[in-house]
C-alpha positions, 0 to 999 in steps of 0.5 A: 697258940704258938703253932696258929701265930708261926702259920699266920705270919707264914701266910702274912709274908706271902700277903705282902709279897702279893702285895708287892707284886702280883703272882710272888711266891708265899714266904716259905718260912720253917716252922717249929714242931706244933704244939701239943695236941689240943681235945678235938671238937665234936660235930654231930651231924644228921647225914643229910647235910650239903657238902658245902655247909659241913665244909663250912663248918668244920673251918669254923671250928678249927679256926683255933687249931684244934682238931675236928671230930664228926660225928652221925647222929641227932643235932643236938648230941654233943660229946660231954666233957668235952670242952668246945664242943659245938652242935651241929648246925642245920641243914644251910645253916651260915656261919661266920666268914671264913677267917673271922671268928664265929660269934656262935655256931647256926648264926650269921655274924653281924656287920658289926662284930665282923667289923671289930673283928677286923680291926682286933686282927689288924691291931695285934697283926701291927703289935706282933710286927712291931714287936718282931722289928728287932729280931731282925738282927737274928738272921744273919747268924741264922743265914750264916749256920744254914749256908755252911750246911750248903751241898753245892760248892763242897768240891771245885767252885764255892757255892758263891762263885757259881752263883756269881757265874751263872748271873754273869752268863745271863746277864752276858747272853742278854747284852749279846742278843740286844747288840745282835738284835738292835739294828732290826729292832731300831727300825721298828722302833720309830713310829710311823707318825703321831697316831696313836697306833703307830706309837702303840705298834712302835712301844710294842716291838720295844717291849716285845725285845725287853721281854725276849731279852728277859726270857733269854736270861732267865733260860740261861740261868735256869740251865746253868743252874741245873749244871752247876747248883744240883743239889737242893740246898740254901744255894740253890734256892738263894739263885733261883729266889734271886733270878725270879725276883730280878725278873719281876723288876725287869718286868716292872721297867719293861713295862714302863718302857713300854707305856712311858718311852724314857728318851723317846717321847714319839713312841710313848703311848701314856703322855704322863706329865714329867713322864721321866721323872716317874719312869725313874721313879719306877725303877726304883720301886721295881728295884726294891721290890725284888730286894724286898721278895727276896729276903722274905723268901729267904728269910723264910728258908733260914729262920728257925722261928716266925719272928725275924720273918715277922719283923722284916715283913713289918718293917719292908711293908711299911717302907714300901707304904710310905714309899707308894703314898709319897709317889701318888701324892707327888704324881696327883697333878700330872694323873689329873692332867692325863685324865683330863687330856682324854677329852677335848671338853671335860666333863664334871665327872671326869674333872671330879674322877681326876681331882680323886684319883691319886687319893683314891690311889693313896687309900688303896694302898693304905686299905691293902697295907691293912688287910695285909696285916690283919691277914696275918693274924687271920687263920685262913689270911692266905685268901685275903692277902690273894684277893688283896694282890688280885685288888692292887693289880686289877686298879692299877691294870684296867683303867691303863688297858681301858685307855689303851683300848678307847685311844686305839679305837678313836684313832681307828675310828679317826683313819677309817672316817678320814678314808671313807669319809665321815658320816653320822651313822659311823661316827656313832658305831665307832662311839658305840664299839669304844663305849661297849668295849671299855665298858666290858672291860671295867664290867669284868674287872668289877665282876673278879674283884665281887667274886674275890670279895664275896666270900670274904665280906659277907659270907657268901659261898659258892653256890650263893654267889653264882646264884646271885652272879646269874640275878646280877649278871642280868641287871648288868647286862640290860643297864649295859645294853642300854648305855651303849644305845644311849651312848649310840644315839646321842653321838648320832644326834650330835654328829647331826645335829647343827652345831651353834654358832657364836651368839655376837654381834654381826658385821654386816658388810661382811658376805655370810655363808649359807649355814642353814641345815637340812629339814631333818636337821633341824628336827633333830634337837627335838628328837634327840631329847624325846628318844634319849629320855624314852631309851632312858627311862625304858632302860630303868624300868627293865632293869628294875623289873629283872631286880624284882621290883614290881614295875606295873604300879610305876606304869600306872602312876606314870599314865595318871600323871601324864593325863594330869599334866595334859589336863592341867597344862592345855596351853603346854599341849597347845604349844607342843601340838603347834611345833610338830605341825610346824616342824612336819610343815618345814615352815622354818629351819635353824639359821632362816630369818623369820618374822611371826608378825610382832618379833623378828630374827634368825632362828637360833634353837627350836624346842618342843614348846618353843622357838628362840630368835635372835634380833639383829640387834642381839635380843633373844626372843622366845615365842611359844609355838602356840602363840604364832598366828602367822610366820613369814620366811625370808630366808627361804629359796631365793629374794627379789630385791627392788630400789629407786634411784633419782635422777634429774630432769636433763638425764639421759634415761637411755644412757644410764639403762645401759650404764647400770646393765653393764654393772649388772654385768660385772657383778655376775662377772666378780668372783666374790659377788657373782655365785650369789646372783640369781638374776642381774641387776638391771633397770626396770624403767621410769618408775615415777616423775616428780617436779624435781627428778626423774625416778627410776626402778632397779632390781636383781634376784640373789640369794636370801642370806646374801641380798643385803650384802649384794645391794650395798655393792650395787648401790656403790658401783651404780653410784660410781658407775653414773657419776662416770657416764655424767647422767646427773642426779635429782637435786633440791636446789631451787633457782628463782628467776626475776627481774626487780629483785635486786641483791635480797633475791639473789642472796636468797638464790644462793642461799637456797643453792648452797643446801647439800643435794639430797641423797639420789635414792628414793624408797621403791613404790612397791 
C-alpha cells in the first residue's frame, strides 16, 4: 500500500503541473524501496485470446500492485491457495476502466459503481493532500542535505554563483537582441489600418520577437550550462527545472502580448474589455506558475518520501484554483461583451453562450482540479491527469483560434467584396468557407477531447473506439455537409432578398425612391423558406439513416400526412397554387402599390399563402392569394396623371396654353423633378364650359412612385405661374343687375360678392 500511494502522488504532482500548464514535465519524486512482494495472481487463459483483451486484464488486476502470473490452460482453473486469484475472462470480455477498481472479473462495471469509485479516489485524494500540508516544513532540511552533495562548484565558482551567472548571460543576450533588433521590428509593429488583418500581421511580428528573444535565452542557458554545470547533480537540475519554467511564463505573457497588445491597442487583435487589466492579471498567473512547476519538480528531486510532494501539490493546486475562479469570475462582463461584439445582431444563443461562458469556465476548472486529485489516488492516474491538461488547453485554445479564424476570414471577405464588388453569390461563398472553417476546427477539438476520454469514462479501447469513431465520423460528416449548405443558402437569400423598411408613417411631400426589387427578387422570400426546410429536413434523415434508424417508415408517414393535410386543408392548397400563378405571372413585387378590388397599399411581405399591404393610412392587410379575384398594379411601368383647372369666362385660353408649356418646361429643366418626367406637363385643351368657368385639361407622364410628388409641384407652379400672366380663375360670385332694387339689392350684390372664390380646380371627366 505504501510503494501504490508514493507512485500515485508521483503521478498527481505530474497531473497538477499539466494542469498548470500544458506539456510540463511529471514530477520526478524519489521513491522509497517497495514494499514487500505480495503472492502473484494467476490468470488462466485459453491461448486464444486478443492481445488487447489480456492487455486489459492484466491491468485490471495489478491494480493493487501485485504481480501477475499467466497461465495456459481451462478458463475456469485457478490456482488454489492462492488468494486473489481470478478467472480468466473470455474471449472480448470488458473490464472495469483502467483506474477504476473492478467490481468482478468478466463484468462491465456500471455507470454507478464507477461514479462512487470516483468520488471515494477524490475524497482520500483531498484527505491524503491535506494531511500532506504540514510536511512541507520537511523540505528545506531535505533541500539543504541534497545540495551539499552537489558536484559542481567543488573547485573555483559555487554551484550557486554559476547558476546566477548563466541566468545573468541569458538574460543579457535577450536585452541585446531586443535593442538590436527594435528598430526593424518598430516598423513592423504599426498596423497598416484598422482591419483585422493588418493588427493580426502587426501582433504577429511582435510575437515572432518575444519568441526569438525567448529561444535566444534559453540557447544561451543551455550552452552555458553544459560549460560550466557538467555533472548531474541537484545544480544541474535546479538550472534547467528553473530555465524550463521561466520559459513556459515567458511564453504565457508573449502570448497575451500577442492577443492583448498592453499599450498598444491598434494592434490588439482580442478586444478584451479592461484588456490591461487582464493582461496584468496574465502575468501574474504566468509568474506563479513557474514558481509552482518548479518547486514540485524540485520537491520531487529532494524529498525522501511522498509527503512533502503530496502537501505542496495539495496546497499549490488549491492556490492556483481559487486563483483561476477569482479571474473567470472577475472577467464574466467583459467575456460576455467580446462574445457579443462578434455579431452586429446577437443571437439568443449567442447571448446565452455569453451569459455562460465564465461559469462554464469556472466549473471547468473546478471539475480539472478534481480530477487532478482523484488521479492521484488512481493506480493508472498519469492518463487522466494527461487528458485533464489536453481539456484545459483545448477550451481555452479552440474558441481563441476559432475567432481569429472567422475574423480573418470576414475581413478577407470584406477586402475581397469591396474590390471586386460585392454580389450574393460571393457573399455566401465566404459565409460558407468561415462557417466550414470554424466548423472544422470545434469538430476536431471535440474529436481529440472523445478520443481522450473514451477510454477513461466508459471503457472503451482502441479497437471500439476507432470502430465507432468510423460510424460517428460519418454522422459528422453529413450533418457537417449539411450545415455548411444551410448556412450557404440562407446568406445567399438574404444577400438577395429585399431588406424591409420601416413600417412608419410616410411624409408624403417628401420625393420617394425607386425601391422596388427585381422579379426574382421578390420570389426569393418564398423559396428561401421552402429550400432551407427541404435541405433541413434531408440533412436529418440522412443523418438518421447513417445512425441506423430505419428512415422508410418516417417517409411513409410523411407522404400519409401530406395527403391528409392537401385533402383536409383545400382552401390552404387553393391559396398555395394562387400565389405561384401570381408569383410566375409578375403580377406584383414587394414595394408596388395594388389594388385587389376591396383592399388597397404597398406591398410589404409576400408568403406562400398570402400577401400583406400596407394602407397609407398605416393598417396592414393580409389577403389569402386565393381570395384575389383581380389585382390592378399602380406601380408598375409608368403613370398618366390628368387634372382640371377652372378659369373664368374673360381668359385668355391661348395665353394660359403657353403659360403652363413653359412650366412644363421647367419642371423637366429642374434637377430634383426633371429625372422622374416621362412626359411634360401640358395643357390638353378646353375640356368643358360651364355658366361659370371655362375648364380646361392638363396632364404629364411620370413615373409611378413619383406622380403624387410631380403633381402637387405642377399644381403649385401653374397656380403661381397664371396668377403671374393675369389670366383670371373661375369665380362663384354672382353680380345682380337691376333698376328698383334700391339698397336691399345691393346689400344682397355684396353679400353674395363677399363668398370666398372657390378652388380654381375642378375633378377631370375622365
Amino acid at each position: 500500500m505504501r510503494a501504490r500511494r508514493i507512485r500515485s502522488w508521483s503521478i498527481a504532482a505530474g497531473a497538477a503541473l499539466h494542469l498548470l500548464v500544458a506539456g510540463a514535465p511529471q514530477a520526478v519524486a524519489q521513491a522509497p524501496a517497495p514494499a514487500p512482494a505480495l503472492p502473484p495472481v494467476v490468470l488462466s487463459l485459453k491461448g486464444d485470446e486478443t492481445a488487447e483483451t489480456i492487455r486489459r486484464m492484466v491491468d485490471a488486476l495489478a491494480a493493487g500492485g501485485r504481480p501477475v502470473e499467466i497461465r495456459i490452460g481451462s478458463p475456469s482453473t485457478t490456482e488454489p491457495g492462492v488468494p486473489g486469484a481470478a478467472p480468466a475472462a473470455a474471449p472480448g470480455a470488458t473490464l472495469a476502466p483502467t483506474g477504476m477498481p473492478p467490481s468482478h472479473a468478466g463484468t462491465e462495471a456500471t455507470v454507478a459503481t464507477q461514479a462512487d469509485a470516483f468520488v471515494d479516489h477524490f475524497v482520500a485524494g483531498v484527505e491524503y493532500g491535506g494531511a500532506a500540508i504540514p510536511h512541507i516544513a520537511d523540505l528545506p532540511t531535505q533541500w539543504e542535505r541534497v545540495w551539499q552533495a552537489n558536484r559542481n562548484g567543488v573547485t573555483g565558482l559555487s554551484a550557486g554563483a554559476r547558476i546566477g551567472l548563466i541566468v545573468l548571460l541569458a538574460l543579457a543576450a535577450a536585452w541585446a537582441f531586443r535593442l538590436a533588433s527594435a528598430r526593424w521590428f518598430a516598423l513592423r509593429l504599426r498596423p497598416g489600418g484598422p482591419e483585422f488583418t493588418p493588427r493580426l500581421i502587426a501582433a504577429a511580428f511582435g510575437l515572432l520577437q518575444d519568441l526569438a528573444t525567448i529561444l535566444l535565452a534559453l540557447a544561451v542557458a543551455r550552452f552555458s550550462r553544459n560549460a560550466w554545470l557538467s555533472e548531474p547533480d541537484l545544480a544541474l537540475a535546479t538550472l534547467t527545472t528553473a530555465v524550463n519554467g521561466a520559459a513556459i511564463g515567458a511564453i504565457y505573457v508573449a502570448v497575451g502580448r500577442f492577443l492583448l497588445a498592453p499599450g498598444a491597442p491598434e494592434r490588439r487583435i482580442m478586444p478584451l474589455p479592461r484588456a490591461e487589466r487582464h493582461f496584468k492579471l496574465l502575468v501574474v498567473y504566468a509568474v506563479m506558475t513557474p514558481i509552482i512547476i518548479v518547486s514540485l519538480l524540485l520537491a520531487g528531486r529532494v524529498s525522501s518520501g511522498p509527503l512533502p510532494v503530496a502537501g505542496l501539490l495539495a496546497l499549490s493546486s488549491a492556490l492556483a484554483l481559487v486563483f483561476k475562479l477569482w479571474w473567470f469570475h472577475d472577467m464574466r462582463r467583459d467575456l460576455a461583451a467580446l462574445i457579443l461584439a462578434g455579431s452586429a445582431q446577437p443571437s439568443a444563443w449567442r447571448r446565452l453562450i455569453a451569459l455562460a461562458a465564465s461559469w462554464f469556465y469556472i466549473a471547468s476548472a473546478v471539475l480539472l482540479w478534481v480530477v487532478a486529485n482523484a488521479a492521484a489516488m488512481m493506480a493508472n492516474g498519469g492518463r487522466w491527469a494527461e487528458a485533464a491538461a489536453l481539456t484545459q488547453t483545448a477550451i481555452v485554445i479552440i474558441p481563441i483560434l476559432a475567432v481569429g479564424i472567422g475574423a480573418w476570414l470576414d475581413c478577407r471577405a470584406a477586402r475581397r467584396e469591396g474590390q471586386a464588388g460585392a454580389t450574393p453569390l460571393t457573399h455566401a461563398t465566404s459565409a460558407a468557407l468561415r462557417a466550414g472553417a470554424v466548423g472544422a476546427l470545434w469538430a476536431a477539438g471535440f474529436f481529440v477531447l472523445a478520443r481522450l476520454w473514451a477510454g477513461l469514462l466508459i471503457g472503451m479501447s482502441t479497437g471500439q473506439f476507432t470502430a465507432f469513431s468510423r460510424q460517428a465520423a460519418g454522422v459528422a460528416v453529413f450533418a457537417f455537409a449539411g450545415w455548411v449548405a444551410l448556412v450557404f443558402l440562407r446568406a445567399f437569400f438574404d444577400a438577395c432578398t429585399p431588406k424591409h423598411k420601416g413600417s412608419g408613417p410616410v411624409d408624403e411631400d417628401a420625393a420617394i425612391e425607386e425601391s422596388v426589387p427585381s422579379r426574382l427578387a421578390t420570389v426569393l422570400p418564398v423559396l428561401r423558406g421552402v429550400v432551407l426546410g427541404a435541405v433541413l429536413g434531408l440533412t436529418i434523415l440522412v443523418v438518421l439513416s447513417r445512425m441506423g434508424v430505419d428512415i422508410g417508415p418516417l417517409l411513409a408517414g410523411f407522404g400519409i400526412l401530406g395527403l391528409a393535410i392537401s385533402f383536409g386543408s383545400q382552401a390552404l392548397v387553393r391559396d398555395i397554387v394562387s400565389g405561384v400563378f401570381f408569383m410566375l405571372e409578375d403580377a406584383f413585387r414587394v414595394g408596388e402599390y395594388v389594388d385587389t378590388g376591396r383592399l388597397k397599399g404597398t406591398v410589404e411581405k409576400i408568403s406562400l399563402r398570402s400577401i400583406q399591404l400596407r394602407h397609407q393610412s398605416g393598417q396592414i392587410h393580409t389577403i389569402p392569394f386565393g381570395q384575389i379575384q383581380q389585382l390592378t398594379n399602380a406601380s408598375r411601368d409608368w403613370a398618366t396623371i390628368k387634372f382640371n383647372v377652372r378659369l373664368d369666362h374673360s381668359a385668355d385660353i391661348e395665353q394660359a396654353r403657353k403659360t403652363i408649356k413653359k412650366i412644363g418646361l421647367a419642371l423637366l429643366e429642374d434637377p430634383e423633378f426633371g429625372p422622374h418626367f416621362i412626359a411634360q406637363l401640358k395643357m390638353q385643351g378646353v375640356a368643358d364650359i360651364t355658366d361659370s368657368a371655362v375648364v380646361i385639361r392638363l396632364k404629364f407622364t411620370a413615373k409611378p412612385a413619383h406622380a403624387s410628388t410631380l403633381q402637387r409641384e405642377a399644381l403649385k407652379r401653374v397656380y403661381r405661374g397664371l396668377n403671374e400672366a393675369h389670366v383670371p380663375f373661375a369665380s362663384n360670385a354672382v353680380t345682380v343687375r337691376g333698376g328698383e332694387g334700391g339698397s336691399a339689392s345691393s346689400g344682397a350684390a355684396a353679400a353674395i360678392t363677399a363668398l370666398p372664390p372657390p378652388s380654381p380646380l375642378a375633378p377631370a371627366a375622365g
